[in-house]
C-alpha positions as CSV (number, residue, x, y, z in Angstrom):
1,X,0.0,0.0,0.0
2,X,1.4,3.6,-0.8
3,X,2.3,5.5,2.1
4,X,0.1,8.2,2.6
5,X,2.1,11.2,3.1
6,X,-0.4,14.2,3.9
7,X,-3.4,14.5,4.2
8,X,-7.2,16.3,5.2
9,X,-10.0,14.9,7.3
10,X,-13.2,16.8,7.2
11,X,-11.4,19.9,7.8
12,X,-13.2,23.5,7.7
13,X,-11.9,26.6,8.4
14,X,-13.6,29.8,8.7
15,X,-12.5,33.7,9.3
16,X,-15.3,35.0,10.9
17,X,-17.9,34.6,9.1
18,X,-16.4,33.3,5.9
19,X,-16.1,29.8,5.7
20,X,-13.1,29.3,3.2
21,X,-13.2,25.3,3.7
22,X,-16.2,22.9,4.5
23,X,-15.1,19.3,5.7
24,X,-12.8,19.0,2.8
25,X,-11.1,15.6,2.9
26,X,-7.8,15.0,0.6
27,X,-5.1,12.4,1.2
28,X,-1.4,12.6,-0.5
29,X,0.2,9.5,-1.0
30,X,4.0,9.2,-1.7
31,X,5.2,9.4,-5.3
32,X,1.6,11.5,-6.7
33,X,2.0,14.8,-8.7
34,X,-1.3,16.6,-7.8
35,X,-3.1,19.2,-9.3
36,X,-5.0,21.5,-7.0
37,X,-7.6,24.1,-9.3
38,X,-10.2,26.2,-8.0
39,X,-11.5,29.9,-8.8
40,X,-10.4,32.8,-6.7
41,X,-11.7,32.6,-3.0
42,X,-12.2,28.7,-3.3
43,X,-9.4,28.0,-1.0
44,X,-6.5,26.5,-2.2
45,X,-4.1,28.7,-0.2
46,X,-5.8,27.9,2.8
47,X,-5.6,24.5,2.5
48,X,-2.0,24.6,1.3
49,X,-1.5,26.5,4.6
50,X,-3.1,24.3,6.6
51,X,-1.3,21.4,5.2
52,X,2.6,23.3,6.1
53,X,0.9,23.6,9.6
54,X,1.0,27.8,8.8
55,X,-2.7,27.6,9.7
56,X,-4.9,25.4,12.3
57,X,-8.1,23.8,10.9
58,X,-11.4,25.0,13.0
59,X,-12.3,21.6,12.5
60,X,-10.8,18.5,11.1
61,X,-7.5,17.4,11.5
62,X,-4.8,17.9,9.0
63,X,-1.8,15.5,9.0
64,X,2.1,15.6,7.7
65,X,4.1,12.2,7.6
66,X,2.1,10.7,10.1
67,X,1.8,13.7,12.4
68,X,1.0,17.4,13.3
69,X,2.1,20.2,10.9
70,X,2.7,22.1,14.0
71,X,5.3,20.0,15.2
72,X,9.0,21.4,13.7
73,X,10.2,17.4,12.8
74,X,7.4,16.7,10.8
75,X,7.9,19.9,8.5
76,X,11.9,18.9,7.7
77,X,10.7,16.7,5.1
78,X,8.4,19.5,3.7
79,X,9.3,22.1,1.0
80,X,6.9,25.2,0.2
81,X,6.6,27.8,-2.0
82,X,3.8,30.5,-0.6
83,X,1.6,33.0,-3.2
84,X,3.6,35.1,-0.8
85,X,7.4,35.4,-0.3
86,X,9.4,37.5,1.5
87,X,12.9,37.1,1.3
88,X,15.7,38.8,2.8
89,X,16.7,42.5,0.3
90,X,20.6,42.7,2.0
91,X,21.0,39.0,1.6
92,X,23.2,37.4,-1.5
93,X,21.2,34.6,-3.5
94,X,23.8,32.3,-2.1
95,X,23.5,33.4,1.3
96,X,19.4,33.4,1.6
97,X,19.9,29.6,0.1
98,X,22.3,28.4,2.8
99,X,20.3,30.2,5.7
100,X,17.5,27.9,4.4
101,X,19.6,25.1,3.7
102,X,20.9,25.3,7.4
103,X,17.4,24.4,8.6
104,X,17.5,20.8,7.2
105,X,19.6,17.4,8.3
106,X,20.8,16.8,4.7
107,X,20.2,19.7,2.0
108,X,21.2,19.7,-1.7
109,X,24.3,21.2,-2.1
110,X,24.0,25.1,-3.0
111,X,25.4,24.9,-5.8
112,X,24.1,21.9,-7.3
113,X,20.5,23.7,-6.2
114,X,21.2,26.5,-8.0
115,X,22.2,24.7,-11.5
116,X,19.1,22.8,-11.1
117,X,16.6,25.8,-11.4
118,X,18.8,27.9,-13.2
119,X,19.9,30.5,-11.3
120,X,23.7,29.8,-11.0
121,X,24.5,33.3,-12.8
122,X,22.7,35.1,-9.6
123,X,24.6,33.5,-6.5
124,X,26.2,36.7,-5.9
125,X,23.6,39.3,-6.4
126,X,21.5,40.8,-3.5
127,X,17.8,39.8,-3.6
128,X,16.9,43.2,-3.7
129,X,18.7,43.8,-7.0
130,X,16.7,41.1,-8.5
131,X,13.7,41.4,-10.4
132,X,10.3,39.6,-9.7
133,X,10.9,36.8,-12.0
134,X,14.2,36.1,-10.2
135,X,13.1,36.5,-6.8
136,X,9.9,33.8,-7.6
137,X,12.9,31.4,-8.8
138,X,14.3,31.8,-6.3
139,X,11.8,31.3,-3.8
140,X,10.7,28.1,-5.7
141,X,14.6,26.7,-5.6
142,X,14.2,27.3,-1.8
143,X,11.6,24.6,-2.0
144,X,13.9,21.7,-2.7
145,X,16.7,23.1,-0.7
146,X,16.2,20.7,2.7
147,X,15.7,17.6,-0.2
148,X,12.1,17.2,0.7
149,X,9.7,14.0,0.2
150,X,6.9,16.1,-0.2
151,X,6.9,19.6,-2.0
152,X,3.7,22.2,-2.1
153,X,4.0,24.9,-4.4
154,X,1.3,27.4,-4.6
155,X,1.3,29.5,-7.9
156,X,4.9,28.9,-8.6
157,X,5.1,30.7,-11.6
158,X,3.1,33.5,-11.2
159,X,5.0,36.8,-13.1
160,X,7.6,34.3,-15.0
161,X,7.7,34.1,-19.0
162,X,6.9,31.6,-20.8
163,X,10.5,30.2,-21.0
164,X,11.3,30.8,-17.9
165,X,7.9,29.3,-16.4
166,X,9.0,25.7,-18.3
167,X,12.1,25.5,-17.4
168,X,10.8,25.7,-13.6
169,X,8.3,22.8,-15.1
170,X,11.2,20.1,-16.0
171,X,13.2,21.0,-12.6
172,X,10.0,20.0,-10.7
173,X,9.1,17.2,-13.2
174,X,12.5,15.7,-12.5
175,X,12.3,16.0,-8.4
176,X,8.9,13.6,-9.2
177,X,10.7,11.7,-11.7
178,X,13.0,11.0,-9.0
179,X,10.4,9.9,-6.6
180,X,9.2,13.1,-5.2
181,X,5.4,14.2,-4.4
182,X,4.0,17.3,-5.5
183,X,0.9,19.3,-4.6
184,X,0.8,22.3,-7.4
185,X,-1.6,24.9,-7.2
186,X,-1.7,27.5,-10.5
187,X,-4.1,29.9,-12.5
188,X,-2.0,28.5,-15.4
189,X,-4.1,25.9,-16.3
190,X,-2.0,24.5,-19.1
191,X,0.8,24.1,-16.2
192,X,-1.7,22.0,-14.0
193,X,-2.0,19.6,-17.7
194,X,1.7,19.8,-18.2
195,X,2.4,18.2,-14.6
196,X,-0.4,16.6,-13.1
197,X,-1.4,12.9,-13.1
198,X,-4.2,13.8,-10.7
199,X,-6.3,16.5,-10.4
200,X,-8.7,18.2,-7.3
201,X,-10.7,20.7,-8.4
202,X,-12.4,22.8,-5.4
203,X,-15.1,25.1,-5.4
204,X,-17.5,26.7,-2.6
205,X,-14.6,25.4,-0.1
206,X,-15.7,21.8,-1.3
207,X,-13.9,18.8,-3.3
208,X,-16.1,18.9,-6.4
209,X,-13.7,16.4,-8.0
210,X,-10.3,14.3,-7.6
211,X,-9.7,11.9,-10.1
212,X,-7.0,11.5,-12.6
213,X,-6.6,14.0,-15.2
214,X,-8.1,12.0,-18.1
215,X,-11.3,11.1,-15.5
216,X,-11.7,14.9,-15.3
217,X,-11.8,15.4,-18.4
218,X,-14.5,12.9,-19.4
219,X,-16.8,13.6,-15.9
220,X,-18.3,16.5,-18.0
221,X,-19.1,14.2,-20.5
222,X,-18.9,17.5,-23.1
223,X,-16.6,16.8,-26.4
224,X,-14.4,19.4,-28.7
225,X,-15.6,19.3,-32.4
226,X,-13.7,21.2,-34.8
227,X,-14.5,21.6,-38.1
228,X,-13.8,23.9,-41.7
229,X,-17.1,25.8,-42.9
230,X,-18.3,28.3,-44.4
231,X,-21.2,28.7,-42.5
232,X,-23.0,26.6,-40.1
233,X,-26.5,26.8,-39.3
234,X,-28.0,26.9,-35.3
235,X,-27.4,23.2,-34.1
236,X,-28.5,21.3,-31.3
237,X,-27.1,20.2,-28.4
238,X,-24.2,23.3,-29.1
239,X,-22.8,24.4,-25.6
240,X,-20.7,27.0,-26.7
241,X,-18.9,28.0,-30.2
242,X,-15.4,29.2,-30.7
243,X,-14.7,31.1,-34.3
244,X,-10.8,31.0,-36.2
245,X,-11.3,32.1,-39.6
246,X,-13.8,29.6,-41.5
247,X,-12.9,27.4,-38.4
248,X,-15.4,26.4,-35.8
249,X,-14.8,24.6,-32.5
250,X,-18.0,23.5,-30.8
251,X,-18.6,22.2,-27.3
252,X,-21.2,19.6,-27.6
253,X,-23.1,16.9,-25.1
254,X,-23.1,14.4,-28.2
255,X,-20.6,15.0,-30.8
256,X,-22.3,11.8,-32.8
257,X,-25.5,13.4,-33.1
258,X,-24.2,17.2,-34.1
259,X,-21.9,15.3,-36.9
260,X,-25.4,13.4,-38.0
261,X,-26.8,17.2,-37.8
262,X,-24.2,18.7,-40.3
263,X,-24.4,15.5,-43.1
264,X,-28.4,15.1,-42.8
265,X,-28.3,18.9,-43.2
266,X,-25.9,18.8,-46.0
267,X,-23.7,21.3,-44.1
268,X,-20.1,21.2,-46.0
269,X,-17.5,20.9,-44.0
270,X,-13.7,19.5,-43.5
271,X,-11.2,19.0,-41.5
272,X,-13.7,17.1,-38.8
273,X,-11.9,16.7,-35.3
274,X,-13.3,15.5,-32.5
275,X,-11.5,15.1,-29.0
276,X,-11.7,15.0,-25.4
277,X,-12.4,18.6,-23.4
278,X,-9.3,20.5,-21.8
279,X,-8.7,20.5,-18.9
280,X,-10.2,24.3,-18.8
281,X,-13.2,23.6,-20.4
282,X,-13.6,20.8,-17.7
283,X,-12.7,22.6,-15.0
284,X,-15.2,25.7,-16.6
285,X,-17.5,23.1,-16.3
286,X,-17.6,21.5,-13.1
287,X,-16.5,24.8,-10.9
288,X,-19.8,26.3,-12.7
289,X,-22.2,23.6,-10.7
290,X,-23.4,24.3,-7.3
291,X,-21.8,22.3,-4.8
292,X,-23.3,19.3,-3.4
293,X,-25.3,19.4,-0.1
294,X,-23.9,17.2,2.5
């Protein structure tokens, strides 16, 4: 049986009168590379705080590696990267990682960190020097610096370019080809698809699904047609339509009965593609329902 690493049980948590989880249950087993969506306000952050023992449940218990997250011990196998990071202005890049690095039993060497996420060229600059790209790289190398088991990472990438953003994606795809667990939280939904082999998607401070990504994708039970025309006529069963040109992309319930539609209608068309939902479209979809009533 996978060790179960982390983990949630019926935990809420309110701030006065907002209640930003409601007996959310989630378990982390060693070796998974998790996706955690959700709109804004759902409560990812919380949870991610809850789960580095940075926050205490109202109710529920949370658990890390068998244990409290309040207890120091537990957290030396941890690595996080907050929405929020505040590092050191006066300190070298070097220095901040060592400071870090001095909190753990057995670190990854400094420099051997730095090579890893790309950041070698800045050892000897002062954080406050850097710009916000380069401090967020920063923050997410500090992550892996005590050579953690498990690694939560909340918006990594937030303010990085687009090259910059994958090369942080095959530095953490490596630390979970080489056995690591990851719980990645990001508005970059493409990111989420990139990584993830499961994905929890949370709305109204509930689970409204956790299954792998493919399972996700498919609970909506809503295909992708895509098609060349010159015109197309109102057809049922049409969620939404996307325009490119003469090309159409169609959401659709049944993508067998819209294709009967077009020939019985004797709509030309070309270039017929029909595939799975994205991962956005699915997560459009489910975050969209209300939440169950317990």
């Amino acid at each position: 049986m996978t060790e179960t690493l982390a983990g949630a049980i019926g935990v809420t948590r309110r701030y006065g009168d907002v209640v930003a989880l409601d007996s959310i249950s989630l378990e982390i087993r060693a070796g998974e590379f998790i996706g955690l969506l959700g709109p804004n306000g759902a409560g990812k952050s919380t949870l991610v705080n809850l789960l580095a023992g940075l926050r205490r449940p109202t109710s529920g218990s949370i658990t890390l590696f068998g244990g409290s997250p309040q207890d120091p011990a537990r957290r030396r196998s941890l690595g996080i990267t907050p929405q929020e990071t505040g590092l050191p202005a006066t300190l070298r890049v070097r220095e901040c990682v060592d400071f870090v690095a001095a909190h753990f039993p057995d670190p990854v060497r400094r420099d051997e960190l730095l090579e890893r996420f790309g950041i070698t060229e800045l050892r000897d600059r002062q954080i406050g020097g850097l710009s916000g790209g380069q401090k967020r790289k920063i923050a997410v190398a500090l992550a892996f610096a005590g050579n953690p088991r498990l690694v939560l990472l909340d918006e990594p990438t937030t303010g990085l370019d687009v090259e910059a953003r994958h090369a942080l994606w095959d530095a953490v795809r490596d630390f979970h080809q080489g056995g690591g667990t990851v719980l990645l939280t990001s508005h970059y939904l493409e990111e989420i698809e990139a990584l993830a082999e499961r994905v929890v998607v949370i709305g109204q401070g509930r689970v409204l699904a956790d299954d792998t990504m493919e399972a996700v994708r498919g609970m909506v039970g809503v295909r992708r047609v895509s098609l060349t025309a010159a015109h197309l006529p109102d057809l049922p069963g049409v969620l939404s339509t996307e325009a490119d040109g003469n090309r159409a992309h169609l959401l659709t319930a049944d993508a067998d009965a819209l294709v009967r539609e077009l020939v019985i209608g004797g709509v030309p068309f070309s270039d017929l593609e029909i595939r799975p939902t994205t991962l956005e479209e699915a997560f459009l979809t489910i975050t969209a329902r209300p939440a169950a009533v317990a």
